[in-house]
C-alpha positions in Angstrom: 73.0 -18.9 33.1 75.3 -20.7 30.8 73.7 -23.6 28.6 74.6 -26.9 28.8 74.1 -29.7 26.3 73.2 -33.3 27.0 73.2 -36.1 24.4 72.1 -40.0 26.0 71.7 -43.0 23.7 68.5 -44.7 24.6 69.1 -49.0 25.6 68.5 -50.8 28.2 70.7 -48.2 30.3 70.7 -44.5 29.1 74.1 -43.7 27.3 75.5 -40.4 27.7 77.6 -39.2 25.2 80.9 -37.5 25.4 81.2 -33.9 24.3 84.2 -32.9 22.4 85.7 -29.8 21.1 85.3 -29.2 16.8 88.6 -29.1 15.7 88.1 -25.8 14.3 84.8 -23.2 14.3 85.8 -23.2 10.3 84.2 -26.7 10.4 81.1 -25.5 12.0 81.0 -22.3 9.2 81.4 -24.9 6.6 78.5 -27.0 8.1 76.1 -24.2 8.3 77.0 -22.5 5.0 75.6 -25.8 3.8 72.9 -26.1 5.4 72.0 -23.0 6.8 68.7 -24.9 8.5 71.3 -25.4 11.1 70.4 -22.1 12.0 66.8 -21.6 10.6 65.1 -23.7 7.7 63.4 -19.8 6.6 66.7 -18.3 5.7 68.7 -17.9 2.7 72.3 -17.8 3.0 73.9 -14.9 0.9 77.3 -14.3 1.8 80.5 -15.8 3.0 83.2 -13.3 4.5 82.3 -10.2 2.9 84.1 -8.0 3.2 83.2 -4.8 4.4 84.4 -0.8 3.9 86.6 -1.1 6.7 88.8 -4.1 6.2 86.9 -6.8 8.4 85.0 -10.2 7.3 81.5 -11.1 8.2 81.4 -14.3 8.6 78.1 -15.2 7.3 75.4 -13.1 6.1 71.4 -14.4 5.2 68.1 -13.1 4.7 64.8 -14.2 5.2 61.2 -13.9 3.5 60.5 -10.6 4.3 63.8 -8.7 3.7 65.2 -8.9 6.8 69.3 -9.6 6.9 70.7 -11.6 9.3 74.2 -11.6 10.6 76.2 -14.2 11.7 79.5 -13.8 13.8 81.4 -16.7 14.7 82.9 -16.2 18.2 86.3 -18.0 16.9 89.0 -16.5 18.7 87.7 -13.3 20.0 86.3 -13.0 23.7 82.3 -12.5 23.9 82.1 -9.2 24.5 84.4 -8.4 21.6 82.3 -10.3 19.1 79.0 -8.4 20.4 80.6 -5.6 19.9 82.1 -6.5 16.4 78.4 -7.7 15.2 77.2 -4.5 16.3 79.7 -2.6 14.1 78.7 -5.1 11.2 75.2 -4.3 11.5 75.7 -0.6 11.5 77.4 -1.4 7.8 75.1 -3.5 6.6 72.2 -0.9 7.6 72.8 1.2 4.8 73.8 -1.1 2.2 71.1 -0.5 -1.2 69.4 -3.9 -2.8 72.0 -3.7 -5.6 74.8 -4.6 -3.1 73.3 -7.0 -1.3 72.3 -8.5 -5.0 76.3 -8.7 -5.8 76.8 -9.8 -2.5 75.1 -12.7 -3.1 76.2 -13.2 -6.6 79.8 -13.0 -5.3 78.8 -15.9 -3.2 76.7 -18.0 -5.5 79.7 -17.8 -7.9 82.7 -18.7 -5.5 80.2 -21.9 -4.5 79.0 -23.0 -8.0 75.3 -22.3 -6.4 72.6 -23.6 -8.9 71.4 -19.6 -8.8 73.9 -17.0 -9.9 71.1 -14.4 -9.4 69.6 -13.0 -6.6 66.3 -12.9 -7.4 65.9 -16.5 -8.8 67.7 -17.6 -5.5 65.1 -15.7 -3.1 62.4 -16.7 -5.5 63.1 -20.4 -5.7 63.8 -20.3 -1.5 60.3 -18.4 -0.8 58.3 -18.7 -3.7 58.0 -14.8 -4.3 60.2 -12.2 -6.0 61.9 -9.8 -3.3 60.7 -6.0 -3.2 63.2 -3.4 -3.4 62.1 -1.8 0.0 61.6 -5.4 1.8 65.6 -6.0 0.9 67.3 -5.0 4.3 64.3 -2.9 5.8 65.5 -4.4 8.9 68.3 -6.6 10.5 69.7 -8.8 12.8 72.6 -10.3 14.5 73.5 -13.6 15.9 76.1 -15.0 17.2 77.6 -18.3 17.3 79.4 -19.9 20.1 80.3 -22.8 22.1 79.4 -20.7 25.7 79.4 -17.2 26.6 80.6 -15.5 29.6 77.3 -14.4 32.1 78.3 -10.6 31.7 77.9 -11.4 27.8 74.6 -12.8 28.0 73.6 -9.8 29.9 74.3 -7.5 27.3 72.7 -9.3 25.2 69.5 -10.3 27.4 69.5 -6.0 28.0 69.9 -4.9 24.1 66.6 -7.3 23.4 64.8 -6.3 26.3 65.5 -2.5 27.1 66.8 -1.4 23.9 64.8 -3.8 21.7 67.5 -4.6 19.5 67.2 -7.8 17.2 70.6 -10.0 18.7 71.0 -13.2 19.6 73.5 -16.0 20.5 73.2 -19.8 19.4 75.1 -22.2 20.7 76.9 -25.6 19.3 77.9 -28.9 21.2 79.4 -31.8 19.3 79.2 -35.1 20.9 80.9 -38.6 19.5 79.4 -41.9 19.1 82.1 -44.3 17.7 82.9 -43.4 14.3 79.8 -40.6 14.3 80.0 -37.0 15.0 76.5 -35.1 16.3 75.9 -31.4 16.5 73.4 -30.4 19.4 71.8 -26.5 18.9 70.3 -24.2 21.4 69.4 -20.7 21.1 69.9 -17.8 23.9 66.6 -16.5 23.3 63.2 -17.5 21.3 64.4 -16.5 17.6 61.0 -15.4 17.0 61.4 -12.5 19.8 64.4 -11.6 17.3 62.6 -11.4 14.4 60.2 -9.3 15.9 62.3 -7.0 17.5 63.8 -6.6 13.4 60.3 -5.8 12.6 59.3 -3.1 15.6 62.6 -1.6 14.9 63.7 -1.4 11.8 60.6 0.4 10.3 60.7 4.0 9.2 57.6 6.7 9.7 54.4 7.0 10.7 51.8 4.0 10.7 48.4 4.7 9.6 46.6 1.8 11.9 45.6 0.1 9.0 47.0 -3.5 8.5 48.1 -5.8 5.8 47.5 -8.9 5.6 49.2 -11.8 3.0 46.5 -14.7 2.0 49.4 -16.7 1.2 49.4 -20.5 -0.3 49.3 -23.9 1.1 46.3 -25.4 1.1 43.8 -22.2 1.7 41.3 -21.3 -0.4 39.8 -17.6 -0.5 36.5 -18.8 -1.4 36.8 -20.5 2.6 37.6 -16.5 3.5 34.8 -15.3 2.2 32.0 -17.6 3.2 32.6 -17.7 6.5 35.0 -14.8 7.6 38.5 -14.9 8.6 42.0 -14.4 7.2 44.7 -17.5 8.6 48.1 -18.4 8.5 50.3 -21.1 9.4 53.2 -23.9 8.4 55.2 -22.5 11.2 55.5 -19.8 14.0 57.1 -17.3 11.7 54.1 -17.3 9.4 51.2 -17.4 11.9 53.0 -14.9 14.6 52.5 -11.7 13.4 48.2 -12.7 13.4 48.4 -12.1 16.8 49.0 -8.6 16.3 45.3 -8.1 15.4 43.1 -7.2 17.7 38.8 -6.1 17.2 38.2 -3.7 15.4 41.5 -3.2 13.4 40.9 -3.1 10.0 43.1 -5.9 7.6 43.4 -5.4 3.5 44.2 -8.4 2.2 46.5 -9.4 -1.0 47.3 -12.9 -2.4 50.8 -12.8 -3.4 51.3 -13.1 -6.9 47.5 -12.2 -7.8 46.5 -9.3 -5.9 44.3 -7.0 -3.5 41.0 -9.2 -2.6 39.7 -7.8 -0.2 39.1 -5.7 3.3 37.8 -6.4 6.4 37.0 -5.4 10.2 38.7 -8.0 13.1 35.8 -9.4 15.1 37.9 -11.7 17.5 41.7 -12.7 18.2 43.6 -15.2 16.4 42.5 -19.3 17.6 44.1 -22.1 16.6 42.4 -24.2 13.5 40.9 -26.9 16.0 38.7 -24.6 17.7 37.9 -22.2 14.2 36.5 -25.2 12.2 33.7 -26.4 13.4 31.2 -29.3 12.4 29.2 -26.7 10.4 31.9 -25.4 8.6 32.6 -27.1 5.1 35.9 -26.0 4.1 37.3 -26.9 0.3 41.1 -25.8 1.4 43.8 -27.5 3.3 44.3 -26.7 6.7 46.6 -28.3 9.5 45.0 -28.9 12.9 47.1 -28.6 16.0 46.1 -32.4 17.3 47.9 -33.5 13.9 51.0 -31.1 13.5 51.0 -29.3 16.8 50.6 -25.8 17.5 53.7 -24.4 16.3 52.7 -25.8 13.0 49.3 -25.5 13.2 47.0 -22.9 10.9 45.8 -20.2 13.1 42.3 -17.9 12.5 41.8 -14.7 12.8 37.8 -14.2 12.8 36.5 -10.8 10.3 33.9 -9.4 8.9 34.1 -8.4 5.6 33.5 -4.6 4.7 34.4 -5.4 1.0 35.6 -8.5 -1.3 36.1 -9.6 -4.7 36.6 -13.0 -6.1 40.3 -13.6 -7.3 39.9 -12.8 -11.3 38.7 -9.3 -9.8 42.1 -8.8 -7.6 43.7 -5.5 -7.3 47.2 -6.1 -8.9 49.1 -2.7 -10.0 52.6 -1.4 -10.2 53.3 0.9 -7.4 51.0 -1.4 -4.7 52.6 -2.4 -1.2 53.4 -5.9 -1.2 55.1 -8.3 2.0 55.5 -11.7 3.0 54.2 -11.1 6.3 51.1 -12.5 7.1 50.3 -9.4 8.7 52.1 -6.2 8.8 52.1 -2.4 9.9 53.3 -1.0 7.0 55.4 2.5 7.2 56.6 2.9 3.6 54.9 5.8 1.3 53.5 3.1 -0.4 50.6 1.8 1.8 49.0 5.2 2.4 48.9 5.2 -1.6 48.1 1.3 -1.8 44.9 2.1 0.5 43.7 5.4 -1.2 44.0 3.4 -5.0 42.2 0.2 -3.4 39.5 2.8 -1.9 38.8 4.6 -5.4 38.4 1.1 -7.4 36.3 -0.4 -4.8 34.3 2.6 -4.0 35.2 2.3 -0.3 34.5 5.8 1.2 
């Protein structure tokens, strides 16, 4: 069903406003490349019209925290089911591209635009906080598309590749409305773009998972002293931080890192994920920071994930080696050859049998 937009100016009589047409989809590429938030706040924009092996443009390329590249295809001239089809083929080219190119890539960029960061590490760093691991940088990908309105056959193909196929695409579309002198943009997206990014994650992963999970004790307000007194790992400042929590379920067992210091700890998942309102309690006397839902809502809320604690170590004690897995996810199912290694060397300096 095609999406319609709706702008009314609130008086004494609602005021709708009239839609009009952009004059070009270049002014909407120039509007997003800068600002991508237009699209998502938790991306970094790395490309303009790279040029691929075999002669075509993308029109936009990002990434976000953990790795993940996103393409973005302007529907401009082409009919919808050619530009599924086209970001497809992109995606299948950006697939195999190493960290090194997608590090030129965005110096290419940063250069053409005068950015303030030349380099792509500084510019992921400064954007997320963190430096980006070579096997984060395009473990996954995925594809949106831009448009004013897409045929229903289109969104079809679309609604079947993310449900049946379970690959990460997605269309957003734009509406411009006037008011006098003033030009708004109105945004809605085909589908959730968290399903997206989780369809990147299921997907883009390569061999076997050892059903033991990773967990980031990341910053913003929470203090690991909080974790260990009374038991639980969190997350929040957004769905895309506190989403992948829900993947735990009792009994799993989590081993947790704090970016930037290190492996603190393991621990065996007593209870689901609950929102910070119903976690802490009048007994609890917590030192960190943590939003409650009745004072940033739920999306933004921190979320709790109840554990017991099988082993821990105070932060001057953290694990923090060369050659140990690392992620921005708050939780994860890692497949690289690095976790079964991260867990074994965790194991032997904790005497963890």
């Amino acid at each position: 069903m095609a999406v319609q937009h709706g702008i009314w100016k609130i008086g004494d009589k609602p005021e709708a406003l009239p839609a009009i047409r952009l004059d070009s989809e270049i002014l909407l590429e120039e509007q997003i490349t800068k600002d991508i938030s237009i699209l998502n706040p938790n991306w970094l924009l790395i490309g303009r019209q790279v040029y691929t092996d075999f002669g075509k443009y993308i029109d936009l390329l990002a990434i976000d925290a953990s790795g993940s590249i996103i393409i973005i295809e302007l529907k401009k001239h082409k009919t919808p089911r050619d530009v599924v089809a086209q970001t497809i083929d992109y995606a299948a080219w950006v697939e195999s591209l190493p960290t090194e190119k997608i590090s030129q890539i965005y110096t290419d960029f940063a250069v053409k635009y005068e950015l303030a960061n030349n380099v792509f590490d500084d510019a992921f760093r400064a954007k997320f906080g963190t430096s980006p691991l070579d096997e984060d940088v395009n473990s996954s990908h995925q594809m949106v598309i831009v448009a004013a309105e897409l045929d229903a056959s289109t969104e079809r193909i679309i609604n079947y590749l993310n449900d049946k196929a379970s690959v990460a695409v997605n269309a957003v579309f734009f509406s411009v409305f006037q008011d006098g002198s003033n030009q708004y943009l109105s945004r809605s997206w085909m589908i959730d773009p968290i399903e997206t990014e989780e369809h990147a994650v299921n997907t883009a992963k390569h061999g076997e998972w050892n059903h033991e999970f990773y967990a980031s004790f990341g910053a913003g307000g929470r203090n690991w002293s909080d974790a260990v007194k009374y038991g639980f790992i969190s997350a929040g400042g957004g769905r895309w931080y506190s989403k992948t929590l829900f993947m735990l379920e009792p009994g799993n067992r989590v081993w947790v890192n704090i970016p930037g210091t290190g492996y603190v700890g393991v621990a065996e998942v007593i209870d689901r994920a609950i929102i910070a309102d119903e976690f802490i309690t009048e007994d609890k006397q917590l030192v960190g920071s943590y939003a409650l839902a009745k004072d940033s809502g739920e999306d933004d809320a921190e979320y709790f994930v109840p554990v017991k604690w099988i082993h821990q170590v105070p932060e001057s004690a953290a694990v923090n080696e060369v050659g140990l897995f690392g992620n921005q996810n708050s939780v994860a199912r890692p497949r690289t050859a690095k976790w079964p290694h991260t867990i074994k060397r965790l194991k032997a300096v904790w005497g963890i049998e």
